[in-house]
N, C-alpha and C positions, 0 to 999 in steps of 0.2 A: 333146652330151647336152642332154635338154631341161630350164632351169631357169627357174623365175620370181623377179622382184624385184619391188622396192616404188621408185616413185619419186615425185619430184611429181606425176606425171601420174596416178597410178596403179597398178596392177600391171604389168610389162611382161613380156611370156612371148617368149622366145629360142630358135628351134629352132636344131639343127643344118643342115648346107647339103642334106642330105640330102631332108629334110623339103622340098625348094622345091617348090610343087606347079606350079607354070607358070604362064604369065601368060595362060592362055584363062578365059573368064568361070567356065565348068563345072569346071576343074580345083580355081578359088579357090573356089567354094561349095560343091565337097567337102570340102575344105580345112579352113571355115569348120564343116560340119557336122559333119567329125569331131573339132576339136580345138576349138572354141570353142561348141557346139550350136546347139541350135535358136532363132532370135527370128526371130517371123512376123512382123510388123509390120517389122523391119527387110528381111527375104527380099519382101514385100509391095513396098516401094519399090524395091528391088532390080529387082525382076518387071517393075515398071510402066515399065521404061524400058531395059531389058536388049538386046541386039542376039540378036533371037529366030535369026537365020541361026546366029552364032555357039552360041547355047546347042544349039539342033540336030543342031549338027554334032560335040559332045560325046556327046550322051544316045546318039545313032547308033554313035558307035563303041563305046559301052558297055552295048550295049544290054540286057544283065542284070544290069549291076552295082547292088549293093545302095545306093549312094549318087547312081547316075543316076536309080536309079527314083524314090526317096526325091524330088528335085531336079524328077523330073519332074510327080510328084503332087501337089507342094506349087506348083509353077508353076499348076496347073490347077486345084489349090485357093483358091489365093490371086486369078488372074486372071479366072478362071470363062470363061477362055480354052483350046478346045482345042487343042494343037499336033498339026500334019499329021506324026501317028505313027498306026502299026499299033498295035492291041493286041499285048500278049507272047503268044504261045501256050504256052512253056517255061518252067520253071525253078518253085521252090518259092516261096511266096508266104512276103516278109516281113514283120518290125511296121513301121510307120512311123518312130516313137519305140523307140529300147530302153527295156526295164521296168527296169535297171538303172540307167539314167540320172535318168530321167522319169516321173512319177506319169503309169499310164496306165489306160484301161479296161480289165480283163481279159479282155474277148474285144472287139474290135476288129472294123470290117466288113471283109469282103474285096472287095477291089478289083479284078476282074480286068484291067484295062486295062494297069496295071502291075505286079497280081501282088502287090497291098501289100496287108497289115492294118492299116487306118486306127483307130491305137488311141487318139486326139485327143479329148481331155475335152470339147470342145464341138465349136461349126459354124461354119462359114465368116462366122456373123453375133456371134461370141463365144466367142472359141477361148482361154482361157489357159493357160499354162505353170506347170509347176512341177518344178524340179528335185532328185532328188533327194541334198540334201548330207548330212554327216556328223550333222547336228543331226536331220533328220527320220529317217535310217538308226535312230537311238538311240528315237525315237518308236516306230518299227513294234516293236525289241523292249521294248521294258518294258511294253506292255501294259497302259495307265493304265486301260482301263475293267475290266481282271478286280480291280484291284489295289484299286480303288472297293468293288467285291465283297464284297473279301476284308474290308475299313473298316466295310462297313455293319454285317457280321455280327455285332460285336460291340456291336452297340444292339438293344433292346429297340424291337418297332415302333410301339407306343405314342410313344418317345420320334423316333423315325423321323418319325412322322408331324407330330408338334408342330415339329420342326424344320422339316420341309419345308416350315408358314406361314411361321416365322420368315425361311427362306431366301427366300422370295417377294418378300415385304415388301423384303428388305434390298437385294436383286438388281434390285429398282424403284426403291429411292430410289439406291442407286448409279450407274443408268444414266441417272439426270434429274440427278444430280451430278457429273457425267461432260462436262456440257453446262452445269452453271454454273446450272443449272434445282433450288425450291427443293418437290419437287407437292403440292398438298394432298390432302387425306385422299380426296376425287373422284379424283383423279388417279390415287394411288395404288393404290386399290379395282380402277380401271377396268386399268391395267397387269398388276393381280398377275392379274387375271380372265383377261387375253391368257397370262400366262406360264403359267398350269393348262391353258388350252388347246393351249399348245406342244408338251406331252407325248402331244396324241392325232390329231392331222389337219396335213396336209403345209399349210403357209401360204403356197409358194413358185410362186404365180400369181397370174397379175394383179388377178382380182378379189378375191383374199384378201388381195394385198399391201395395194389401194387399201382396202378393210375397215379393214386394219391400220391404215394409216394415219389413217383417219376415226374411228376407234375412242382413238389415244394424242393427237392435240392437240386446243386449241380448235376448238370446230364453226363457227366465222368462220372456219377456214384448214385447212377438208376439202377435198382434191381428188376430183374427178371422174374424172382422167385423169391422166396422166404428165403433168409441170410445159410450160408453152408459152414458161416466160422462161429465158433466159440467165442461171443462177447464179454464185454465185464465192465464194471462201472469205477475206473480207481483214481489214486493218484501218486505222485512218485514223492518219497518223504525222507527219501536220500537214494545219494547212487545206487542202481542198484535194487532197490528195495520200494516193492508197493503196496500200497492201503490202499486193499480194495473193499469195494463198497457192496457192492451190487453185482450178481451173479443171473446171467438171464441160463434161460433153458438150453440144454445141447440142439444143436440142430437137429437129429436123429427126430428128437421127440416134435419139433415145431410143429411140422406139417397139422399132428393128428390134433395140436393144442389147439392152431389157430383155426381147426375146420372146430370143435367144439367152439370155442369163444362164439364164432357166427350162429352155429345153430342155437347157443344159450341166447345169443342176442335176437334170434325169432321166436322162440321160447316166450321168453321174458313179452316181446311185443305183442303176441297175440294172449298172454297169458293176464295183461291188466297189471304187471309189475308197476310201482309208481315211476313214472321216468326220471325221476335224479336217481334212484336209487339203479334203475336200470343203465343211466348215460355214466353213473359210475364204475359199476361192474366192466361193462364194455372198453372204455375210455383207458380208466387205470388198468383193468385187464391185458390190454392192449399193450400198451410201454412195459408191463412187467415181463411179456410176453416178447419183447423185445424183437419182433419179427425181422427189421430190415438194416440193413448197413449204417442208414442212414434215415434220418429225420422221423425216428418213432416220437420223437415227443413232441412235435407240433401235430403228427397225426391223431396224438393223445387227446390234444385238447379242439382238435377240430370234429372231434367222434363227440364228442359234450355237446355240442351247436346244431352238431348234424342230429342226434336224438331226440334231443329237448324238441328238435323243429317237427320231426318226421312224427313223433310221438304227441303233439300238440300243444306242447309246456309254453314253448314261446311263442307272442304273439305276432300273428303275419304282419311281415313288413319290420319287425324288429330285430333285436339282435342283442343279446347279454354281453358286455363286457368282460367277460368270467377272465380268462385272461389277466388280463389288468389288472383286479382283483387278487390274482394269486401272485405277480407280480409285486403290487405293494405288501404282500402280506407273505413275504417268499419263508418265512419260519417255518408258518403252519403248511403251506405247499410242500414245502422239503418232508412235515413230520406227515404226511398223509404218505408221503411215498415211502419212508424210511418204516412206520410203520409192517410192512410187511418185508422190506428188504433186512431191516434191523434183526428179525427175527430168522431169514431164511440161511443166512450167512453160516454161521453156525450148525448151520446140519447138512452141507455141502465142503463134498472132501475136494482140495483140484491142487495143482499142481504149476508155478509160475518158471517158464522157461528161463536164459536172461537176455533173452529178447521181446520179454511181454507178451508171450502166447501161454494162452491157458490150455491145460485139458480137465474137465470135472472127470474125477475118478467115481463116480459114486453114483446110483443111480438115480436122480431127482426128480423126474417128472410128476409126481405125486404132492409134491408140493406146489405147483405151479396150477395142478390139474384141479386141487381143493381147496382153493383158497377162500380164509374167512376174508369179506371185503365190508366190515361193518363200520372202521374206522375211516375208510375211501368214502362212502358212502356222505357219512357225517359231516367228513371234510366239506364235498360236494356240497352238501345243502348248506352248509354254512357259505362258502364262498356263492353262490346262487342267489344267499336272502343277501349278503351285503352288495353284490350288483342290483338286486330289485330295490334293495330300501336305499343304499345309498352310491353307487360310483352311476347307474342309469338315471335316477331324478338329478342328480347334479350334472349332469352331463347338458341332460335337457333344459335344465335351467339355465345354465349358462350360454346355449345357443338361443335358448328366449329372452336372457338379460345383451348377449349380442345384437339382436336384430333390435332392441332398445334404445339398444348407446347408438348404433349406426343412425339410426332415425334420428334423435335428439344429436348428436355431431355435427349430422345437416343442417340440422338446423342454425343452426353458429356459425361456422361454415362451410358455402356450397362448394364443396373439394372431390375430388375420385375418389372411387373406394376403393382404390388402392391403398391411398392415403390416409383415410376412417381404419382401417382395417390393420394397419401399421401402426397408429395410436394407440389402437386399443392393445394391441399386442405389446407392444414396448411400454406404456404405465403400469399393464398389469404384471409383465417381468418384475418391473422394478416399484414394485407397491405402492402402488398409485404415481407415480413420478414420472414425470419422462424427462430422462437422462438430460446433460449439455449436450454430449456427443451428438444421440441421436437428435435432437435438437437443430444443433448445427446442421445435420448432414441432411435430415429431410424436413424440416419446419423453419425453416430461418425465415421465410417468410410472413408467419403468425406473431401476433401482438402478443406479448406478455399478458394482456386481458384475455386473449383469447386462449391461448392456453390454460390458464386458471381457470378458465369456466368448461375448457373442456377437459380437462383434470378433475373438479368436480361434480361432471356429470357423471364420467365412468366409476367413480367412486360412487355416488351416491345412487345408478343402477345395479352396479355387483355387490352391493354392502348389504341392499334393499332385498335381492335374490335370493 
């Protein structure tokens, strides 16, 4: 019977003797397909060195089997090699990928050569994986954007509206905090102006990207073009000496990465991809892909806002926090990203000058090209359902428990709201209280009655909330 363990090493998976599948190269990479799936990048290397007699001499005897074909199309996908085979004339055309396994496109092109429907999120220049586990199964039903729906309806869209600045604003300086960045009121203005934009025109090509990019840093550090140097993500842990983290792709390789990323990302849109699973592909894709000098990581998380919208996840007029989200919860944002840099580091050979320039000796593109993004994915929907169920209803609530306390305030009393608005903000700093200081400096005029009852009012509205 088949069981898995845990050891030092790992997970280790045990078949029975049954299970042998033979020692020929074709028999192990069905093997591999059926019980361990699909990784292109490692089927790639596999490929490029394989004893083409031998693989032959398989697909031949099996010439309609659903795991030769599979075996076959990906050899000639992956080597842009044709092997001295017939086309199939017979048999039913299958998918590539199963749809129960694997996020795929839902119509898929047909292949006649082997009779497969190639249902592959991207292209030969930017193919990645995602598989689908118990965590993403639980995504497709609950249905976070009806549930969003269902949240707005009980606001008034006047208050709808007032919120969606505030979410702006908040969703900007999150994501320049996110990065240890502190932006000024320029800054800010110029971001929230991109994130209104997000809601109406697809941003996910080149000269929108590079727009983008000219548009969110200093204009001393506008690119032109996809970056021409060798990046790297580290830090300095004595004289001398760096822990580096993160390895983006040689420039040599960008160009052809980032025209895949886009075409995967129209792919995926006409293809019926779920959009978080799509807004993560693209988004995280994006920053691993490290295209530009400057400001790939807010471009990161402004591609999530721009798809979700473009794709019809969020609802018009609104705006997810995500941001914010990933901000208070910066562990799991670091392990969404670390997951794939944690692993890439290690099979990238380079070289540190002692002036901190790199050169990658090795050739990497294939790791960048095939990446599984199942654990990006995961992240994304998790950070998504905690904005819908809770950083978005709280948000709301509190601009509905605001426009509460302002009215009852007035009522006590009749003051500017400048004033109202200054109360509410100084007791709720200081947990219900408003300070002497601030006291002194802008209520010295209010009774002691009148304070205590407007100290109990804003309590007993945000408590109520």
């Amino acid at each position: 019977m088949h069981h898995r363990q845990d050891n030092d090493n790992g997970i280790e998976e045990i078949y029975p003797a049954r299970y042998q599948p033979g020692p020929g190269i074709g028999e192990q990479l069905e093997f591999a397909l059926k019980y361990d799936g699909v990784n292109l990048a490692i089927l790639s290397q596999i490929f490029s060195i394989v004893d083409t007699k031998e693989l032959l001499e398989y697909l031949e005897s099996k010439p309609t089997g659903k795991y030769a074909r599979r075996i076959w199309f990906l050899y000639e996908f992956l080597t842009g090699e044709e092997l001295p085979l017939k086309d199939l004339e017979q048999g039913n055309y299958i998918d590539l990928l199963e749809s129960d396994r694997y996020y795929t496109l839902s119509k898929g092109e047909s292949v006649r050569r082997q009779r497969i429907r190639n249902n592959l999120l991207g292209t030969k220049a930017f193919c990645p994986i995602v598989r689908k586990t118990e965590t993403l199964r639980r995504m497709e039903e609950e249905d976070l954007a009806q549930l969003c729906e269902d949240l707005l309806v009980d606001y008034p869209p006047e208050l709808l509206r007032r919120a969606l600045a505030y979410l702006y604003t908040k969703e900007t300086k999150s994501s320049f905090f996110i990065e240890h960045e502190e932006p000024n009121s320029t800054r800010t203005e110029r971001f929230v102006a991109l994130l209104q934009e997000a809601q109406k025109e697809d941003f996910c090509q080149k000269e929108r990207l590079l727009e983008l990019q000219n548009r969110i840093v200093d204009k001393r550090f506008a690119d032109r073009d996809y970056r021409q140097n060798q990046n790297y993500v580290g830090e300095t842990v004595s004289f001398g000496r760096e822990k580096v983290h993160y390895i983006s792709p040689k420039p040599q390789d960008l160009e052809g990465l980032m025209e895949g990323l886009i075409e995967c990302h129209h792919r995926m849109g006409e293809g019926g991809v779920h959009p978080i699973v799509h807004a993560a592909i693209i988004a995280y894709g994006f920053v691993f892909l490290h295209p530009f000098e400057d400001g790939n990581g807010r471009i990161h998380r402004f591609l999530i806002h721009n798809i979700l919208a473009i794709r019809g996840f969020t609802p018009s007029g609104i705006m997810f926090p995500v941001s914010a989200v990933m901000l208070k919860d910066a562990v799991s944002y670091d392990r969404s990203l670390e997951a794939f840099s944690s692993k890439l580091i290690p099979l990238i050979e380079y070289a540190l000058d002692e002036e901190g320039m790199m050169r990658v000796l090795s050739d990497t593109a294939l790791w960048y090209r095939y990446m599984d993004m199942t654990s990006q994915s995961e992240a994304l929907y998790h950070f998504v359902k905690e904005t819908i169920e809770e950083e978005l209803p709280n948000e709301l609530l509190f601009l509905s428990g605001y426009d509460k306390a302002k009215k009852a305030l007035k009522e006590i009393v009749d003051m500017p709201d400048r004033l109202i608005d200054l109360f509410i903000r100084f007791t709720m700093q200081n947990h219900g209280k408003l300070s002497k200081n601030k006291r002194d400096r802008y209520f010295e005029k209010f009774t002691d009655q009148e304070i205590e009852k407007m100290q109990r009012t804003v309590a007993e509205i945000f408590d109520k909330d």
